[in-house]
Backbone as a ProteinNet text record, in pm:
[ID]
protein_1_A
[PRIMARY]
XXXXXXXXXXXXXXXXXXXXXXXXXXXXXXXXXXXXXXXXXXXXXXXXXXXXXXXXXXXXXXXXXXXXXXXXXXXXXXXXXX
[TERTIARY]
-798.5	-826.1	-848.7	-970.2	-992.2	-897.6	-811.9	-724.3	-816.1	-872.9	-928	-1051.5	-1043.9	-1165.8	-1119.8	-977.2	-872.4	-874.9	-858.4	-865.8	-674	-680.7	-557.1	-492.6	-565	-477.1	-404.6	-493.5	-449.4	-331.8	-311.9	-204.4	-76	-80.6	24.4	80.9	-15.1	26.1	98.9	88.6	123.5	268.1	271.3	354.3	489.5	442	565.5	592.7	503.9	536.9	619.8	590.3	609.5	706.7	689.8	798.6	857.1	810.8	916.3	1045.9	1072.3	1169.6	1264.8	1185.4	1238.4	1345.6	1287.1	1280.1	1331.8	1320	1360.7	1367	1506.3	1542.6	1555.6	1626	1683.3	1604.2	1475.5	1384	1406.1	1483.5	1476.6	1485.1	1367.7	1363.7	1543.1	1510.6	1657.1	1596.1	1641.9	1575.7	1647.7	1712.1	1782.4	1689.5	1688.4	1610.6	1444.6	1413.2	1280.7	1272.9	1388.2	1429.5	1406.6	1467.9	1498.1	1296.5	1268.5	1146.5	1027	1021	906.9	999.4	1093.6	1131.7	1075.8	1107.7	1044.7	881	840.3	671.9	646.8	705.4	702.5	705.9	823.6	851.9	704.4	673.5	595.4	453.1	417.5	276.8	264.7	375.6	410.1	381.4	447.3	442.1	340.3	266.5	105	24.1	31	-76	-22.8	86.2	133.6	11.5	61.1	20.1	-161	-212	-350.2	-400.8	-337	-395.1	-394.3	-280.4	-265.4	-385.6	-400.9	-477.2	-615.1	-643.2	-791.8	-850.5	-730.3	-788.3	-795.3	-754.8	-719.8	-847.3	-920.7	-1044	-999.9	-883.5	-781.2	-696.5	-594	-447.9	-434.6	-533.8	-506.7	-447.3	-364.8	-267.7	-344.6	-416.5	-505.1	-640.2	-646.4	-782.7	-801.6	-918.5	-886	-906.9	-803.6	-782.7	-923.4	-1032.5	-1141.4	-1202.2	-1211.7	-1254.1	-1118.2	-1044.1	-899.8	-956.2	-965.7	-981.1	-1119.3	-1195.4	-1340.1	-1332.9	-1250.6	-1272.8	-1195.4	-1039.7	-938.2	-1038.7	-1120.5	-1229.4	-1322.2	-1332.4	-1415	-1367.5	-1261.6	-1157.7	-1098.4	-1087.4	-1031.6	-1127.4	-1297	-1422	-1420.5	-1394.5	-1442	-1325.7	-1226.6	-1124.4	-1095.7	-1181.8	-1147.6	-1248.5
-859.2	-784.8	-882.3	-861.6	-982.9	-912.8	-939.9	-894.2	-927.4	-1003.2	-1019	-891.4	-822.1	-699.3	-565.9	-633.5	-518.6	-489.3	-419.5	-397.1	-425.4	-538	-577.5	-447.3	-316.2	-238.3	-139.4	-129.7	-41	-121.1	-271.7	-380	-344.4	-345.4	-329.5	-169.7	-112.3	41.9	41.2	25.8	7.7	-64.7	-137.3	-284.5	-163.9	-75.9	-49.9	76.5	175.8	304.8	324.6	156.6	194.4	82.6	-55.4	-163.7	-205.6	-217.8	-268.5	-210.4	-83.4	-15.5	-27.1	-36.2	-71.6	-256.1	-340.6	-486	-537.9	-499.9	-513.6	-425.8	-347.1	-236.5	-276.5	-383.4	-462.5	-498.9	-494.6	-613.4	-777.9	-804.1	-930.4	-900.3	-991.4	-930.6	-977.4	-907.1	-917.8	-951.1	-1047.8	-1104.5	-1020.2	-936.4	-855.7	-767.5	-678.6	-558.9	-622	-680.5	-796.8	-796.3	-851.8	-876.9	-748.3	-646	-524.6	-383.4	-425.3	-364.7	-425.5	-567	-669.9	-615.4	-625.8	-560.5	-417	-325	-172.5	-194.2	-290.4	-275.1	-364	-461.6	-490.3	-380.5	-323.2	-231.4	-112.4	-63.8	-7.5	-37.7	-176.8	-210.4	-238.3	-270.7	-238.4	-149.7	-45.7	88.8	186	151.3	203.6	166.7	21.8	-35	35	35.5	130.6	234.5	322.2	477	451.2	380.1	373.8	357.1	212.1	186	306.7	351	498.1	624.2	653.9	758.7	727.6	603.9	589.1	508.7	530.8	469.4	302.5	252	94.9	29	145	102.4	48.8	70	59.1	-0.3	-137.2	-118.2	-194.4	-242.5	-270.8	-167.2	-175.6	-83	-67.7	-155	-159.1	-115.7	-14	0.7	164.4	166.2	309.9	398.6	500.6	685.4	704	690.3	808.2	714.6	587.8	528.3	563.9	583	616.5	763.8	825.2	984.4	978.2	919.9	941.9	905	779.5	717.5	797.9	883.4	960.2	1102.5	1155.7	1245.1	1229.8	1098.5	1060	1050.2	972.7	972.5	1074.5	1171.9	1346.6	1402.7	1386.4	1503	1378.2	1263.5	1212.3	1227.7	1253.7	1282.2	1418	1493.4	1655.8	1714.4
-187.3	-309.3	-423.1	-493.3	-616.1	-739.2	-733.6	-868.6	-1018.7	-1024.8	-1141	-1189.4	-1116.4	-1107.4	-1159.6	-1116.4	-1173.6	-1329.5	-1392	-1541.5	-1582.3	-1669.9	-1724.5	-1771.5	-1871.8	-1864	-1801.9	-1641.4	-1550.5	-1484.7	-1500.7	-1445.9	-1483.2	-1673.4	-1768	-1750.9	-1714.8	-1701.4	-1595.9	-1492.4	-1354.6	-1357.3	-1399.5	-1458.9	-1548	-1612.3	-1777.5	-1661.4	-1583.9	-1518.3	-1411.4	-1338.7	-1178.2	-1170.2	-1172.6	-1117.8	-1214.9	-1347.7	-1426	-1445.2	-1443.2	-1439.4	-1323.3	-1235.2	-1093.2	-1100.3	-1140.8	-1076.4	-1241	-1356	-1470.3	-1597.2	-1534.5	-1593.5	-1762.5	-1754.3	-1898.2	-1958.8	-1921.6	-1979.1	-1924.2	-1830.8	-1720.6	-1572.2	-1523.5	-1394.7	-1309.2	-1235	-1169.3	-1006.5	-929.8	-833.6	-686.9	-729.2	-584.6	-612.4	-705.7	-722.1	-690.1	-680.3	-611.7	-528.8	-456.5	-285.7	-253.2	-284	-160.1	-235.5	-347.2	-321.5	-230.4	-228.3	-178.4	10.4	69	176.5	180.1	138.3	141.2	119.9	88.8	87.2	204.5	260	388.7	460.8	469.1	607.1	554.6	491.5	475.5	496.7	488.4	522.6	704.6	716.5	872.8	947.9	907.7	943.2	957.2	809.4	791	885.3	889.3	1002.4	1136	1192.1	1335.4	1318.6	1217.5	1206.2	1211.4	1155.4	1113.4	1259.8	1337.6	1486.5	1598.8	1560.2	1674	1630.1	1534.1	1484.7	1486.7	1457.2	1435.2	1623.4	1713.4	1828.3	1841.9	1744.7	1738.5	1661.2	1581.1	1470.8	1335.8	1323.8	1187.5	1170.8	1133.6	1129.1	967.7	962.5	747.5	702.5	605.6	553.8	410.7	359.3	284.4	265.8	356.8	368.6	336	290.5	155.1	287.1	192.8	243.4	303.3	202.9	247.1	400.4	402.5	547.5	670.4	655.9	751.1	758.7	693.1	696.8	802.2	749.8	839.6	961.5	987.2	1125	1205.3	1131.1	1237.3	1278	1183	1204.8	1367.2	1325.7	1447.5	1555.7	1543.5	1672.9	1711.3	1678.7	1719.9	1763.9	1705.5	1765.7	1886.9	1938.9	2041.9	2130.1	2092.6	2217.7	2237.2	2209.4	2209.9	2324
[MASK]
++++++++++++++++++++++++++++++++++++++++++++++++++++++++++++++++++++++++++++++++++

């Protein structure tokens, strides 16, 4: 992903809504609350990729790879095994 493509204020938004609250409640990050979210997005990019390889027939296992191409390819892979 080229992060730089990203728009700085969708970053900061993202940043004040979603993890800062999470990882630096105080206004300092706190490095446990770090540890155990960067783990839950492990086990989770893990997991996705499982789910993606089984459903899409082994066309898929990026966990990164957008909804609407996962949606199309599991489409495909259901009218061909039916």
């Amino acid at each position: 992903m080229d992060h730089d493509a990203i728009p700085p204020e969708y970053i900061e938004r993202v940043w004040s809504e979603v993890w800062g609250p999470i990882v630096a409640p105080k206004g300092v990050l706190e490095l446990r609350s770090i540890m155990a979210e960067l783990y839950d997005y492990h086990v989770l990019m893990s997991e996705v990729s499982k789910v993606y390889d089984a459903c899409t027939g082994g066309k898929i296992s990026k966990p990164n790879t957008k909804a609407e191409a996962v949606i199309a390819v599991i489409g495909d892979y259901y009218a061909e095994t039916q």
